[in-house]
Structures are given as structure tokens and as C-alpha cells.
TIGU-318929 format. One line per 4 residues: for each residue x, y, z of C-alpha. Coordinates in Angstrom, 1 decimal. Example, Ala and Ser with C-alpha at 12.3 -4.5 7.8 and 13.67 -1.06 7.14 Angstrom:
<sites>
12.3/-4.5/7.8; 13.7/-1.1/7.1
</sites>
This chain:
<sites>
-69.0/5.3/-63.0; -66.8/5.7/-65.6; -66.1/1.8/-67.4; -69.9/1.0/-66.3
-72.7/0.7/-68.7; -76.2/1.3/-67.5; -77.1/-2.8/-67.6; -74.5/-3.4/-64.7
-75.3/-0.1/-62.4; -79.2/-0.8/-62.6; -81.5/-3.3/-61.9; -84.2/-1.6/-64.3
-81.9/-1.5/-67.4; -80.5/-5.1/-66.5; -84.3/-6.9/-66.1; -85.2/-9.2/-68.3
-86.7/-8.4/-71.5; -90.0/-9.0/-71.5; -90.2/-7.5/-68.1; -88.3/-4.3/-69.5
-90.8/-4.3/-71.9; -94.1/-4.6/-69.9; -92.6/-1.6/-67.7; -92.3/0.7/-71.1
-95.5/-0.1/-72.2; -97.2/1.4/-68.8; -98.6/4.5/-70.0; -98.8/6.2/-66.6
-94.5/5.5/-66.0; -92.7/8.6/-65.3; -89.8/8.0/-63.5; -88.0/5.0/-61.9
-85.9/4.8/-58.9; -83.5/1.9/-57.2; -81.1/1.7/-55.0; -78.4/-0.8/-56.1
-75.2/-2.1/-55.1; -72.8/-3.8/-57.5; -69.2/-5.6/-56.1; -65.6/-5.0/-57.1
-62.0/-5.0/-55.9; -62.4/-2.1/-53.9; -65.5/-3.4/-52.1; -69.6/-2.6/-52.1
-70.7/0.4/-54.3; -74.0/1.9/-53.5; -75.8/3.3/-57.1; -78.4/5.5/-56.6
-80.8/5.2/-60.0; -82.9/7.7/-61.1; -84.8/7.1/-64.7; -87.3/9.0/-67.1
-88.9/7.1/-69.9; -87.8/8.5/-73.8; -91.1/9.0/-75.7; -91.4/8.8/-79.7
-93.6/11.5/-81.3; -96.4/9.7/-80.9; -96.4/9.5/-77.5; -94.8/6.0/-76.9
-92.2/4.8/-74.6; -89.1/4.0/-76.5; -86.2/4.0/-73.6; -84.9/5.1/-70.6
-82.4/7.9/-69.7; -81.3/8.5/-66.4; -79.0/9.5/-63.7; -76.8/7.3/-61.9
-75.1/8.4/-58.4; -72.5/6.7/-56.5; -73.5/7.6/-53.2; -71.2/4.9/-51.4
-69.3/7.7/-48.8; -72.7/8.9/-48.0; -74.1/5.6/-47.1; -70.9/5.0/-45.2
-70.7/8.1/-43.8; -74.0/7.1/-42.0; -73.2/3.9/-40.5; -69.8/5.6/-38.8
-72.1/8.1/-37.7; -74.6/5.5/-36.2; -71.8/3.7/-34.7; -70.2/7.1/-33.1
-73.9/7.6/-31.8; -73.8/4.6/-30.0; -70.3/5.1/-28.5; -71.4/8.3/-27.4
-74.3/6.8/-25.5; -72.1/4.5/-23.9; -69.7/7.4/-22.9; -72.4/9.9/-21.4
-73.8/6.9/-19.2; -70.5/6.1/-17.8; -70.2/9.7/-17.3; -72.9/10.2/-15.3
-71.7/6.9/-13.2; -68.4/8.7/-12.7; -70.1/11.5/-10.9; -72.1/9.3/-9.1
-69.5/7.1/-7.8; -68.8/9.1/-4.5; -72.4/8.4/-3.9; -72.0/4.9/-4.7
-68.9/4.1/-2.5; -71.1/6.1/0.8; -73.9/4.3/0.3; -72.0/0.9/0.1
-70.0/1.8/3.3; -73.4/2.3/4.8; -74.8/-1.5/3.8; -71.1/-2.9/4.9
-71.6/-0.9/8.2; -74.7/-2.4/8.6; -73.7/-6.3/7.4; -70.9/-6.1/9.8
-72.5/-5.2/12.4; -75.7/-6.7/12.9; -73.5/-9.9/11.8; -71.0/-9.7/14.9
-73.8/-8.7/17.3; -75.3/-12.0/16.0; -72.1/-13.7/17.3; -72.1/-11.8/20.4
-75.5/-12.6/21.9; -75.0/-16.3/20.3; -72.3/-16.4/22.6; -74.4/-15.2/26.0
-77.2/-18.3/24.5; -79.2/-15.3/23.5; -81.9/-15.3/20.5; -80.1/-14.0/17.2
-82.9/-14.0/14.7; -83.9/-10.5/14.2; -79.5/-9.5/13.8; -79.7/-12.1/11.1
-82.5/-10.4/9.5; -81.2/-7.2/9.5; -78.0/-8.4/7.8; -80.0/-10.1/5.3
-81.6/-7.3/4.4; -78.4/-5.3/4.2; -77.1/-7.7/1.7; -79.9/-7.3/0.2
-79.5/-3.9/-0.6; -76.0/-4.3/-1.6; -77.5/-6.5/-4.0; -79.9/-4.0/-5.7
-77.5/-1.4/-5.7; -74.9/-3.8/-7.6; -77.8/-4.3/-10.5; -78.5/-0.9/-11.3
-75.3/-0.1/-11.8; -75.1/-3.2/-14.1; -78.2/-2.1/-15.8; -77.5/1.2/-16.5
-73.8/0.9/-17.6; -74.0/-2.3/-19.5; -73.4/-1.7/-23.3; -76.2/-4.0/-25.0
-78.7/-3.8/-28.0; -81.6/-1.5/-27.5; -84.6/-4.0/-26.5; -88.2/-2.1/-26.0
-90.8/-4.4/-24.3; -93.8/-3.8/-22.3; -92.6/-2.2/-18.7; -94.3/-1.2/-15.7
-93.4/2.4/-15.6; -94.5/3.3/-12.0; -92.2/-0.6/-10.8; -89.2/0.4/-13.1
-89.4/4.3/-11.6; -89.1/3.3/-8.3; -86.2/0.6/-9.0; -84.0/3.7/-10.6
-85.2/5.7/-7.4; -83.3/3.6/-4.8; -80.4/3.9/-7.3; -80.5/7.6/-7.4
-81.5/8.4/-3.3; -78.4/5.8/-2.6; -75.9/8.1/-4.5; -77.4/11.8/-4.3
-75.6/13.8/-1.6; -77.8/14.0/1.4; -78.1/18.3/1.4; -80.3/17.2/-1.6
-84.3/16.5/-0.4; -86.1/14.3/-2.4; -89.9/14.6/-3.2; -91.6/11.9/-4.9
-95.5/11.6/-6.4; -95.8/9.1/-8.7; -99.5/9.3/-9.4; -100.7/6.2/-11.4
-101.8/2.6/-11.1; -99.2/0.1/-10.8; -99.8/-1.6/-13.6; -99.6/1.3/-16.2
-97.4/0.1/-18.7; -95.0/1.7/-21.7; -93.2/0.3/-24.4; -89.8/0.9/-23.4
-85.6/-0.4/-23.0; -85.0/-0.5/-19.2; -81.6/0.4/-19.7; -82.7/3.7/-21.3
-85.5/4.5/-18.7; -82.2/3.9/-16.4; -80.3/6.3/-18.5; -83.1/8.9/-19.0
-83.8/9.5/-15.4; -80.2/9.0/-14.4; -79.5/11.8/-16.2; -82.1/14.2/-15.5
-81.6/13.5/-11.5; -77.6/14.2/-12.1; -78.1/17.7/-13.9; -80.4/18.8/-10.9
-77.8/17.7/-8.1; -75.3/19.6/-9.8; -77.5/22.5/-10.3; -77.7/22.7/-6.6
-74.3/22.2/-5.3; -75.2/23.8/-2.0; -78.5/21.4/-1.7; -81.7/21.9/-2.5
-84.8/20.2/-3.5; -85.3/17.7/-6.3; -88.9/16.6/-7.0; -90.1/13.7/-9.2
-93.6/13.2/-10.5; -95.6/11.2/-12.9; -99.1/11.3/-13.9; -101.7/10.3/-16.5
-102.7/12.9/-19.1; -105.1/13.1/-21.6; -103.9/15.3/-24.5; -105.7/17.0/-27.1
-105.4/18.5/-30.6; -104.8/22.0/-29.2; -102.6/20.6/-26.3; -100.0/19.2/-28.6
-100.1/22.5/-31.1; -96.5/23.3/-29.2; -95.3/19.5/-29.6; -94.5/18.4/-33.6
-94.8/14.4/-34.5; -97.4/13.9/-31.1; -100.9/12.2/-31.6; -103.5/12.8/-29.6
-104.4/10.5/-27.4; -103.0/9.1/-23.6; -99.7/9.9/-22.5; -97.8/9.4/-19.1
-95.8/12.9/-18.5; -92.6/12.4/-16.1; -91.5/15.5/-14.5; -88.0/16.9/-13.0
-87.4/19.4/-11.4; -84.7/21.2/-9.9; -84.2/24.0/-6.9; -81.3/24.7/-8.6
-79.7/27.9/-10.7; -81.8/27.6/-13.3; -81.1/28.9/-16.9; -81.6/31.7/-19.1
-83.7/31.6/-21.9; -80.9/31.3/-24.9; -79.3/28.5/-22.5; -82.0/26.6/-22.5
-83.2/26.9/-26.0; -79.8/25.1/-26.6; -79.5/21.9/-23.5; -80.8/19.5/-26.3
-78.0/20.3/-28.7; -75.7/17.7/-29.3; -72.2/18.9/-27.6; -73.6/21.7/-26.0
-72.5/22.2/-22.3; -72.0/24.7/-19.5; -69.8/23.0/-17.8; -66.4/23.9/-17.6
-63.7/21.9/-20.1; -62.9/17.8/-19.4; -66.0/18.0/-17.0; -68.6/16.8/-19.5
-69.4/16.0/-22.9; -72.1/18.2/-23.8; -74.5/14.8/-25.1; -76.5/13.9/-22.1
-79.3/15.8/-22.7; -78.8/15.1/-26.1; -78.7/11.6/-26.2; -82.0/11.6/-23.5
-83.9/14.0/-26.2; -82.9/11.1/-29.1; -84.3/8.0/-26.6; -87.7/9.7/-25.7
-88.4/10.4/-29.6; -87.5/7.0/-30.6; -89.9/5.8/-28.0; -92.6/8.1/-29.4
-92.5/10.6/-27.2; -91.7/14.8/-26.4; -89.3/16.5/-23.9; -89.3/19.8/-23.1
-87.5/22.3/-20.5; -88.8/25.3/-18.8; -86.2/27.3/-16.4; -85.6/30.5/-15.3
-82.4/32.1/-13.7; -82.2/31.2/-9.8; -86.1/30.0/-10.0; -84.8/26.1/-10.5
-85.5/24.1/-14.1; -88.5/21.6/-14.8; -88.1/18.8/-17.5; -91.6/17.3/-18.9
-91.4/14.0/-20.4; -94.6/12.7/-22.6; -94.3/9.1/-23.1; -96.8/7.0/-25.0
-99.4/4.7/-22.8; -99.3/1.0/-24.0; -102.7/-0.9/-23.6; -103.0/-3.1/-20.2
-103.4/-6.2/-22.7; -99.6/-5.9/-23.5; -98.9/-7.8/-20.2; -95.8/-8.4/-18.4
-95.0/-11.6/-16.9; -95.4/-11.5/-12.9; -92.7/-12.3/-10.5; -92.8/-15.7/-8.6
-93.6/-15.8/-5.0; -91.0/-15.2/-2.6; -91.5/-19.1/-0.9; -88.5/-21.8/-0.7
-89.7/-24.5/-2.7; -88.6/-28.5/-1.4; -87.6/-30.9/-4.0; -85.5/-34.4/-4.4
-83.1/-35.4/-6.5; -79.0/-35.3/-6.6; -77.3/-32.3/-7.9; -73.3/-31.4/-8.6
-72.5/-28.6/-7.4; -69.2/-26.5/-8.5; -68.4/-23.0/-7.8; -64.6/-22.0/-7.2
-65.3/-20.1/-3.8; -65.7/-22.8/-1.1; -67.8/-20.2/1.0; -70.5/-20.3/-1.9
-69.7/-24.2/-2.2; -70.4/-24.6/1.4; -73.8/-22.2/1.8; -75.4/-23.5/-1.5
-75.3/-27.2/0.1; -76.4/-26.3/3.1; -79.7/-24.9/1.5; -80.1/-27.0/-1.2
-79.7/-30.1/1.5; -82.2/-28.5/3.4; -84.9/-28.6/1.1; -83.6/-32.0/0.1
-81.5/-32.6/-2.3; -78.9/-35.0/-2.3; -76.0/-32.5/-3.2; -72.4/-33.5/-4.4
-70.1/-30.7/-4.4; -66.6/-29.2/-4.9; -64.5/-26.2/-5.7; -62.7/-28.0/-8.9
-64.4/-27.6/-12.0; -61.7/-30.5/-13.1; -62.7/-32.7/-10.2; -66.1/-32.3/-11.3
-66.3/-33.5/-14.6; -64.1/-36.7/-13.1; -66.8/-37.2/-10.6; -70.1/-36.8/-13.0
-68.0/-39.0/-15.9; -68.0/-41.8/-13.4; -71.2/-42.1/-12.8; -73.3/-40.0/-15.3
-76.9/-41.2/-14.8; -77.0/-40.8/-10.9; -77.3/-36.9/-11.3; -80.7/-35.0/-12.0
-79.0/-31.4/-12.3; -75.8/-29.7/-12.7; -75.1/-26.6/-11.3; -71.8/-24.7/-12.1
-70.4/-21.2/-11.5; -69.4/-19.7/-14.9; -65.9/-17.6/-14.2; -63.6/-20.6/-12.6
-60.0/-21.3/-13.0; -58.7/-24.1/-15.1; -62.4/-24.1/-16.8; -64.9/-21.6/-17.3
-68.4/-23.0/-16.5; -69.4/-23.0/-19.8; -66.7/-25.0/-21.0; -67.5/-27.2/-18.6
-71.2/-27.7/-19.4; -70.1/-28.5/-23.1; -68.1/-31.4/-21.3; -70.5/-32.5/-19.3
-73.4/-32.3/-22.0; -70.8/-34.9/-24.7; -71.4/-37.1/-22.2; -74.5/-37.0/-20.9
-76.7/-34.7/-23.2; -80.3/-34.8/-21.7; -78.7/-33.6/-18.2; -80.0/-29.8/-17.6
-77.5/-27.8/-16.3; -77.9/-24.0/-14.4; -75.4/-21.8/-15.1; -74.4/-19.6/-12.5
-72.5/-15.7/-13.0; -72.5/-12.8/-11.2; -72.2/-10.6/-14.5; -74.1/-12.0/-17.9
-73.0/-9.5/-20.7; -71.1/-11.1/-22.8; -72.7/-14.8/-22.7; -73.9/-15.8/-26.2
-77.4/-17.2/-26.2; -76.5/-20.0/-28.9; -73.0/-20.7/-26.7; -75.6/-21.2/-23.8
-78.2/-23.1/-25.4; -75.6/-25.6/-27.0; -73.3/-26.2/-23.8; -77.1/-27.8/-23.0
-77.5/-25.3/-20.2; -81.5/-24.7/-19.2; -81.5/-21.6/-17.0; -79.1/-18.5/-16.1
-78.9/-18.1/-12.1; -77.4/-14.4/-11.8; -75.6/-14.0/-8.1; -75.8/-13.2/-5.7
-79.0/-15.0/-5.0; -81.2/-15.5/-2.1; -82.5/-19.1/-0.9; -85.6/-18.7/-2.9
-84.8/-18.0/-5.6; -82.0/-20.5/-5.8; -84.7/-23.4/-4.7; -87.6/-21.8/-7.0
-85.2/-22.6/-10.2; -83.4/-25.8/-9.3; -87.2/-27.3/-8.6; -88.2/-25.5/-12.2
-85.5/-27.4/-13.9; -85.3/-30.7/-12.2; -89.3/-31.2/-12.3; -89.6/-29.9/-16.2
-86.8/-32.5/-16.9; -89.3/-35.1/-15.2; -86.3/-36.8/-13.2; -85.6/-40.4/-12.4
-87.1/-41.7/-9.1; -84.2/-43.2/-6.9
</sites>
């Protein structure tokens, strides 16, 4: 501080006078605090302020002395340690995908086993003029799967900003569910009760549900290397004063309580007193980083909730969650109806893989549309320049050679702005809402998709847009 007079380090000493003034004359001032920040070569100092009022004999206000504390390191001291928080997040998910991943690659062996098969029986009894509609099915449903499994992987490794909305706990439980049963060795038996309505609802990141139970659910299977028992259960509570005396910052009041447990080793006492430690581990060196349980212990009090641990040695180890009921008035938007929806109007079509160039037409014709298509994102922006106003909707893939579909869309959109335009991508980190909304595009279509879904949206678009009748 040394150079500084007390004017430039503090917005108290540096008000002006007459405020200065009206601030002495309060007879009940005893101290005044700011936090201030002043600019110079080397960058933004943080000034903490601290200042007591000087009195004259007879009891007046005269001045101010204070303290002044340049607390810059300390402030950033706590952003690096914020940001190495949030890698550390990132690293303990992908952790627990990397011991998943044998899991992963069995299960998607299975659904290939299944798409392949079902798809060349299909060919086989198409061939002897026999019925093929229940093979088809089948490896619908297999893709299906493959589908599901790709998006909780997506969902639990993607790297985003923390968003809590209203979720369905008991829906979003039994999406992480398939994710876990698909990758769990199959020595481990899984029980499953979850005990309330459907609609219960909790203010909550899906990511970090993801991430909570992900976690749990991999400590247990490793607990039991030799197989075992893993049960999951969630239930309604009601908890009062005296219920909570063994829980600090809870309210009384309604709670959902999420329970793990394990057949597994189990832990003694001073273990467990420890598993929420940051960078505590019993696992042997390179083989983890000692934050999962950490990091899980950090998400469930930012949501407003408890966790706790009870275990004993070769009795197995329970995990209680307590997290915070929302009120059914929150809402959460419903799911459209599986249907395929008809429509008519002329769509461009562009995607780089002539497989998906060739299926999308084929459905979108059959609800009919009048579809224009091709595998060029260059050829497409020659074929809607020369005739702009003959197209109701554009739909484009967004990783292409030559040009990326949003590029493309900002194209298309200088020459024709008012044309909607549905972006298509198989992965969506990464896009930039204002990119999106300026390249004029009106909805995100994340593959793979399934024919209703694919009608449901190009029918949302085109009708909202009110298009042309030709």
C-alpha cells in the first residue's frame, strides 16, 4: 500500500463530501467495511477496508482511521482453487467411465450382436417371401438401445456449466440404471425399489445426479470383486427436529433419501470416518484419485442435501442420501407422443453420409414432403441460391467436409433470412447458443433419431413458420 493515500484505496474516504459528512454525523456508526478494487500496471488489486470513526471529547465524530488489506493473492488463490475444483470433477467422472468402459464395450457387443442378426435374418426370410416385420422390430429396438447407451455416456462425461432445474427423480434414476446394469459385471445382482410416485420431483443438474449415482454404484462393484449384491432404494421421508440432531445445515421438513448399498468388504470405522476427505483413497497408487466421494459429498450439499456412510468390515457398506423435495407445482415439461406426424412442404436436405441422405428422404417423402437432397454441403447452397423461395425448411448435418453446417446455415440465412433451418449433430457441446440463433437456425435435432421424432420437429418448424401453400 505503500504510495497510496486512504482517498484512492477506499470508497468511504474517497465519497463525496457531503455524503462523507452525513455518514460522520450518524451517531450510532462504529465501524465501516468495503471491499474495493483499484487498477494499475500490474493488474486488479483487491483492498479490504476496515474503518472506526475518531471521536472529539465531546463525543462527536471527527474522522476515520482504519486498516487497509491487500488481500489480492487471497482472492486469487480462490478462483484457482474453484477452477482446480472443477477440473477435478471432470477428472473423477472420466475416471469412473474408465472403469466402466469394459462394461461399456460388452454391452455394446451385445446390441451389435443383436442389430446384426435380427437384420440378416430379416434378409434371409425376405428371401424365402417370408414375413420380416417382427426381425425388423427387434433391430429397431437394438439400435435403440445403442442409442440410450451412447447418451448417458454423453451426459455424464460432458464438461458443461452446472444447471439445476426441476427433475423427475424416480424418471432420471431409472435412465442412470440402464447405464449402470449395461456396464456392471454380470457376478454382480442388482436389486432395485424405488418407492415413490413418478412425478416426485427435485431441484437438481442431471449431469450430477449422473455423476452421484455413477459413483456410488462403481465403489460397490469394486468392493465386491468376486460378485455380490448391489441394492438401490428410494423413498419418501418425513424428517423431524430430532431426526436431523445427527445432520448439521438440514431443515425439517420432506426429503427423498437414496440409498446404496454394497455386499461388499465393507470398512472399518476410522476408514470410513475418512471416504468424504478430499484425496483420500484405499486404493492402490495410479488407480484413483482419492475425490469421488469427495466431489459427490460437495454436489449433494450444494443441492441442499446430507450424505452419510455406515459400514462394517466384511458386513458390506450403505450410503443415505437426503435430498430436498421440490413442490409438484415446479413442473417439468412432458415428452411428445411417440406418433409420426404427416406434413407438406419442400425441404433441402444435406448430410455428408449418403446412407443418412438416403433414409431421411425416404421418411420424410413418406409423410410427404417434397425433399431435395445431397451429400455436398457446397452443392447445397448452389441449389437453394437458385431458387431461394421454393423451400419451406432446411435441414443440414453440422460436422461436414468443405463446410460445417453451421457455416452453412449463416450462408443460407444472407440469402434468405426468414428460412428456418434444423441443425442436425450427433454431439452438441461445444455449439454456442448465440452462433446458433444467428446462423437463423430454429431447432437442434441430436442423432441418431427415430422417424418420429424426426417428423414431430420438421412439422413443429415448418407449421410455426406458417409456410407458403404451393
Amino acid at each position: 500500500m505503500l504510495g497510496r493515500n486512504d482517498r484512492e484505496l477506499s470508497t468511504i474516504s474517497s465519497a463525496p463530501i457531503g455524503k462523507l459528512a452525513a455518514t460522520l454525523d450518524n451517531p450510532d456508526l462504529t465501524r465501516l467495511h468495503a471491499m474495493n478494487s483499484i487498477e494499475d500496471a500490474s493488474g486488479t488489486q483487491w483492498i479490504d477496508v476496515s474503518q472506526v470513526p475518531l471521536t472529539t471529547a465531546e463525543g462527536q465524530h471527527c474522522g476515520l482511521i482504519g486498516i487497509f488489506e491487500d488481500v489480492t493473492q487471497r482472492i486469487n488463490s480462490a478462483e484457482e482453487i474453484k477452477k482446480l475444483e472443477d477440473h477435478l470433477h471432470q477428472v473423477q467422472k472420466m475416471e469412473s467411465i474408465g472403469t466402466l468402459a469394459g462394461g461399456i464395450a460388452h454391452d455394446f457387443n451385445n446390441i451389435l450382436t443383436s442389430m446384426i442378426g435380427f437384420t440378416e435374418l430379416a434378409q434371409l426370410k425376405q428371401a424365402a417371401n417370408q414375413p420380416i416385420d417382427h426381425e425388423l422390430s427387434q433391430a429397431l429396438k437394438a439400435c435403440l438401445r445403442a442409442r440410450d447407451l451412447i447418451r448417458q455416456i454423453l451426459t455424464f462425461s460432458r464438461q458443461a456449466v452446472i444447471r439445476r432445474e426441476p427433475l423427475r427423480l424416480h424418471e432420471q434414476l431409472e435412465e442412470i440404471m440402464k447405464l449402470i446394469r449395461a456396464t456392471l459385471p454380470a457376478t454382480i445382482e442388482i436389486d432395485q425399489g424405488l418407492t415413490i410416485d413418478s412425478d416426485a420431483l427435485v431441484m437438481a443438474d442431471a449431469t450430477q445426479l449422473h455423476q452421484i449415482l455413477m459413483n456410488l454404484c462403481t465403489n460397490a462393484a469394486q468392493a465386491m470383486p468376486d460378485g455380490g449384491r448391489l441394492e438401490i432404494r428410494l423413498e419418501a421421508v418425513q424428517l423431524s427436529d430430532e431426526a436431523l440432531l445427527s445432520l448439521k445445515d438440514l431443515a425439517p421438513g420432506s426429503y427423498y433419501r437414496l440409498s446404496v448399498s454394497d455386499s461388499g468388504c465393507g470398512m472399518a470405522p476410522e476408514v470410513s470416518a475418512k471416504v468424504f476427505e478430499p484425496f483420500f483413497t484405499t486404493k492402490p497408487p495410479g488407480e484413483g484419485t482419492g475425490m469421488g466421494l469427495s466431489v459427490v459429498h460437495g454436489i449433494v450439499k450444494d443441492m441442499g442435501g446430507a450424505i452419510s456412510v455406515y459400514s462394517e468390515p466384511g458386513r458390506g457398506t450403505t450410503f443415505n442420501l437426503l435430498l430436498p423435495q421440490l413442490n409438484a407445482q415446479s413442473g417439468v415439461a412432458d415428452h411428445e407422443p411417440n406418433r409420426l406426424t404427416p406434413g407438406q412442404g419442400r425441404i433441402l436436405f444435406v448430410d455428408d453420409e449418403e446412407d443418412i441422405v438416403s433414409a431421411c428422404r425416404g421418411i420424410l417423402e413418406g409423410l410427404g414432403y417434397r425433399v431435395d437432397a445431397t451429400s455436398n454441403p457446397l452443392e447445397a447452397l448452389d441449389i437453394f441460391g437458385a431458387s431461394p423461395l421454393d423451400y419451406d425448411c432446411v435441414m443440414t448435418d453440422m460436422t461436414m467436409p468443405k463446410m460445417t453446417g453451421l457455416e452453412l446455415s449463416e450462408q443460407i440465412s444472407r440469402i434468405r433470412p426468414d428460412v428456418p433451418i434444423i441443425l442436425c449433430t450427433g454431439f452438441s457441446m461445444g455449439l454456442n447458443g448465440s452462433a446458433i440463433q444467428n446462423a437463423g437456425i430454429r431447432q437442434l435435432l441430436v442423432k441418431p433419431m427415430i422417424a418420429s421424432e424426426l417428423s414431430a420437429t420438421v412439422h413443429r418448424v415448418i407449421h410455426s413458420d406458417s409456410p407458403r401453400q404451393h
